[in-house]
N, C-alpha and C positions, 0 to 999 in steps of 0.2 A: 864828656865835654868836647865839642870841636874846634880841632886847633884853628886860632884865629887866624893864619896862616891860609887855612885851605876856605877860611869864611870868605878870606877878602877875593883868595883866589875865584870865588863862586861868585862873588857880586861881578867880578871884570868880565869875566864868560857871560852869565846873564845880560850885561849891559853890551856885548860886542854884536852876543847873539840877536840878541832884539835889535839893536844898530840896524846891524848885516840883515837879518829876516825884512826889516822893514822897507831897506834898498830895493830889495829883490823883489818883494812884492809892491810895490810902488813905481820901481823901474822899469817892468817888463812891458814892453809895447802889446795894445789890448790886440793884437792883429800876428802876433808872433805866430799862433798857431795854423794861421791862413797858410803862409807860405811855410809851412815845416818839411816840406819838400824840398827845398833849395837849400842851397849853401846860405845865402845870407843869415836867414832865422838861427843857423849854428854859430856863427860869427858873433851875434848878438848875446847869445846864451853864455858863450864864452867869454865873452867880454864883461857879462854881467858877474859871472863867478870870478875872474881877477879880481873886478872891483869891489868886491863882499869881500874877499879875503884881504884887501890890503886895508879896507876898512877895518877889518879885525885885528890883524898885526899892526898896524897903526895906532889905533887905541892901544893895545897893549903894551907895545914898546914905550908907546910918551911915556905910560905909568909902573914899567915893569923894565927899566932898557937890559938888563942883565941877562933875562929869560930866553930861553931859545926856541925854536919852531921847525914843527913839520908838517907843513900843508899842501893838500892834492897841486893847487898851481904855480908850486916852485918854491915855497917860501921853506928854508930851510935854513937853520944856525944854529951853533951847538946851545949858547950861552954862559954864563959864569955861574948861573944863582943856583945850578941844579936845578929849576923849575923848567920842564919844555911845555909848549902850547902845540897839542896834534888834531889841526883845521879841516874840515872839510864843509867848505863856505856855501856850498852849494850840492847836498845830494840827493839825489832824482833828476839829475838833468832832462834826462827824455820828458817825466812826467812835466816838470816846467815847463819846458820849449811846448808840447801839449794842451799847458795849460789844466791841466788836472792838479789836485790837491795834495798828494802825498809828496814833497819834496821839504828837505829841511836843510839848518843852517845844524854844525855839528861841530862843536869847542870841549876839548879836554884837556885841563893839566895833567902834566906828569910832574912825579916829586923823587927823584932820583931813579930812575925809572919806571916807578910804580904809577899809576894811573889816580889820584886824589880825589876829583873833581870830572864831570861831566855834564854838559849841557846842550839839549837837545831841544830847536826850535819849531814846531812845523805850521810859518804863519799862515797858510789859508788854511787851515785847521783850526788854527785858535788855541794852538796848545805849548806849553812846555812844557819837559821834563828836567827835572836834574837833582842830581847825587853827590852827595862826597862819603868819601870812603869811611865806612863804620855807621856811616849818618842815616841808614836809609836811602829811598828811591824817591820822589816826589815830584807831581805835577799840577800847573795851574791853568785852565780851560775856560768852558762854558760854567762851572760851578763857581759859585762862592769859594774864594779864599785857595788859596793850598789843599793838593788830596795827597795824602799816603799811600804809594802803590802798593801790591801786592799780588806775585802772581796767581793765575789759577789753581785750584786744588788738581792735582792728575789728574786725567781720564785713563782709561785702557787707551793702549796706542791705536787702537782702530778708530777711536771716538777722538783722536788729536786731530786737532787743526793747525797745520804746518805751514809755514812762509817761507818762499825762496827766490834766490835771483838768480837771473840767467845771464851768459857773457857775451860780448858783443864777436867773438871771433866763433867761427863756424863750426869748427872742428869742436870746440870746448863746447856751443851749444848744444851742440847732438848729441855729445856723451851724458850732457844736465835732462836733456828731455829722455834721453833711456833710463837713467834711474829716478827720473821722476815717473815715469812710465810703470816703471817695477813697484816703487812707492803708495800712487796712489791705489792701488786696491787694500791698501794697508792701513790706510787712514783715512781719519773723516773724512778729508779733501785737504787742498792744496789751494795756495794762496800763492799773489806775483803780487806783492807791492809797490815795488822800484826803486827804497828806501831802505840800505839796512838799516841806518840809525832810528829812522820811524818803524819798522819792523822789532828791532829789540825792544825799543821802547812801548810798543802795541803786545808785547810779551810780557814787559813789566808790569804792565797795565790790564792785564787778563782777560785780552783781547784774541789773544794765540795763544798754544799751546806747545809750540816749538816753534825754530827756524833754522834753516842754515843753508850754507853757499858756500862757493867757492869762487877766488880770485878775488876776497877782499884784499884791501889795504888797512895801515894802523888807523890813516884818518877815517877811516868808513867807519869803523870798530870801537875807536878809543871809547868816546861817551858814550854811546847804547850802551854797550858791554858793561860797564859799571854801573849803571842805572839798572839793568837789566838784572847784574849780580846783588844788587842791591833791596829789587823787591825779592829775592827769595828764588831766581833763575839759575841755572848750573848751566856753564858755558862751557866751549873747549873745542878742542879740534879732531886730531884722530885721536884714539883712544892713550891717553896720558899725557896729551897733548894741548897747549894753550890755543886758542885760535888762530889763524896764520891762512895766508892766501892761499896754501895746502885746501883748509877747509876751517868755518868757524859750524859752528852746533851750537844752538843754545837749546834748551827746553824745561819745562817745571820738571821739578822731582817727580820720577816715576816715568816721566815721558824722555828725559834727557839721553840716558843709559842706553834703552833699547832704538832708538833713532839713531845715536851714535853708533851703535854695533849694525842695524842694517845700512847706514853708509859705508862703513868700513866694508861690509860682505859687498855692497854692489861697489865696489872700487869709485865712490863719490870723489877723491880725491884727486884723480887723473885721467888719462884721455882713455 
C-alpha cells in the first residue's frame, strides 16, 4: 500500500510539473531559435527557467511551507518537515533555446534523505513519467490511460544502445569524446539526447539500453533515477558507488555491469 504521504507528495509534483511544463511551452518566443546566436535568445531562456522554478516552489510552499528545496536556479532551504523538493525546472536548455523536443521539467521529493517521489515532464513530447518509491515506474502519453514501464530485456553489450551527455567546458569534452571514441565500436551505437532526466526516463521505458555522464547534479538526477530504478534499471556511479557528478551509469540488467567496468577502465570519470 502507498503511503499517503508520498501519494499526496506525487499529486503536488504532477501538478507543479505540468504548471511549469506548460509556462515553458507556451512562454517561449516562436523566433527564439532565429537568433540563438546572440546573447539575447540566452537571456530569455534564462529567465524562462527562473520563472518555471519559482512557479514550482511557489506552489509548493503555499501547500507545503515546512519543506525545503534544491533547485538548479538558486532555490535552496533546509526545511523543518524532513521532505526536500530537488528541482530542475528546465532540462535541455540548449535543446529549448533550439526549439527541438527533448527538454523537460524535473520534480523530486526527498523523505529524509531518500528520494520517494519523482516526476518527469517532457511537454513537446506529450509525455510523463513518475514514480514513488516501491510503487513502480509509470507514464502517461500519446496512449490511453497510464502505462507501466519496464525496462528492456539485456542485449549483449555490442547490441546496447547507450545515451550520453557532453560538458560545456573544453577540456572535460575532449576527455567525453575520447572514451566515447573507445565506446563506440563496442556498442550498438551511441545517443546525445540533451536530457538526462528524459534520457533515464527513455531507459525506463525501453527506449535505451543504457546511459551515463558525467558532471551531473542532484536536480539532473533526483527523478529520472527513481523512475528509472523503478522500471527494473540499475543505476550507480563508479563501481560501489551511488551516482554523483564523478559519474552516474544507469543500464538494464546485463548491460549495467560491464558499461560500468569499461568506464571505470577508460577513466570516464575524469580528465
Amino acid at each position: 500500500m502507498t503511503d499517503p504521504l508520498h501519494t499526496d507528495l506525487l499529486e503536488l509534483a504532477q501538478e507543479a510539473a505540468r504548471r511549469a511544463g506548460a509556462l515553458l511551452r507556451d512562454g517561449r518566443p516562436a523566433d527564439l531559435a532565429v537568433a540563438a546566436t546572440k546573447s539575447s535568445p540566452i537571456d530569455v531562456v534564462t529567465e524562462m527557467d527562473i520563472a518555471a522554478e519559482k512557479l514550482i516552489t511557489g506552489l509548493i510552499a503555499e501547500r507545503r511551507p515546512d519543506d525545503g528545496f534544491l533547485g538548479e536556479e538558486g532555490a535552496s532551504s533546509d526545511g523543518t518537515s524532513g521532505i526536500r523538493w530537488v528541482i530542475d525546472p528546465l532540462d535541455g536548455t540548449v535543446n529549448y533555446l533550439y526549439g527541438l523536443p527533448t527538454w523537460a521539467v524535473s520534480i523530486a521529493a526527498e523523505q529524509d534523505g531518500e528520494t520517494v517521489v519523482g516526476v518527469v515532464t517532457a511537454p513537446m513530447r506529450g509525455e510523463t513519467f513518475h514514480a514513488v518509491l516501491g510503487g513502480g515506474a509509470w507514464a502517461a502519453g500519446a496512449w490511453d490511460g497510464e502505462r507501466r514501464l519496464a525496462c528492456r530485456p539485456a542485449p549483449p553489450l555490442d547490441q546496447a544502445l547507450v545515451s550520453t551527455g557532453f560538458n560545456y567546458v573544453a577540456e572535460v569534452r575532449a576527455h567525453q569524446a575520447e572514451v566515447a571514441q573507445r565506446l563506440i565500436p563496442l556498442l550498438r551505437d551511441i545517443r546525445r539526447g540533451g536530457s538526462a532526466a528524459v534520457d533515464l526516463c527513455d531507459l525506463a521505458a525501453g527506449r535505451l539500453d543504457g546511459y551515463y555522464e558525467r558532471g551531473l547534479h542532484a536536480w539532473d538526477l533526483a527523478a529520472g533515477d527513481l523512475i528509472a530504478r523503478e522500471a527494473g534499471v540499475l543505476t550507480g556511479g563508479r563501481p560501489g558507488e551511488r551516482p554523483s557528478g564523478d559519474l552516474a551509469v544507469a543500464g538494464t540488467p546485463g548491460v549495467f555491469e560491464p558499461l560500468q567496468r569499461l568506464l571505470e577502465d577508460f577513466g570516464a570519470w575524469h580528465d
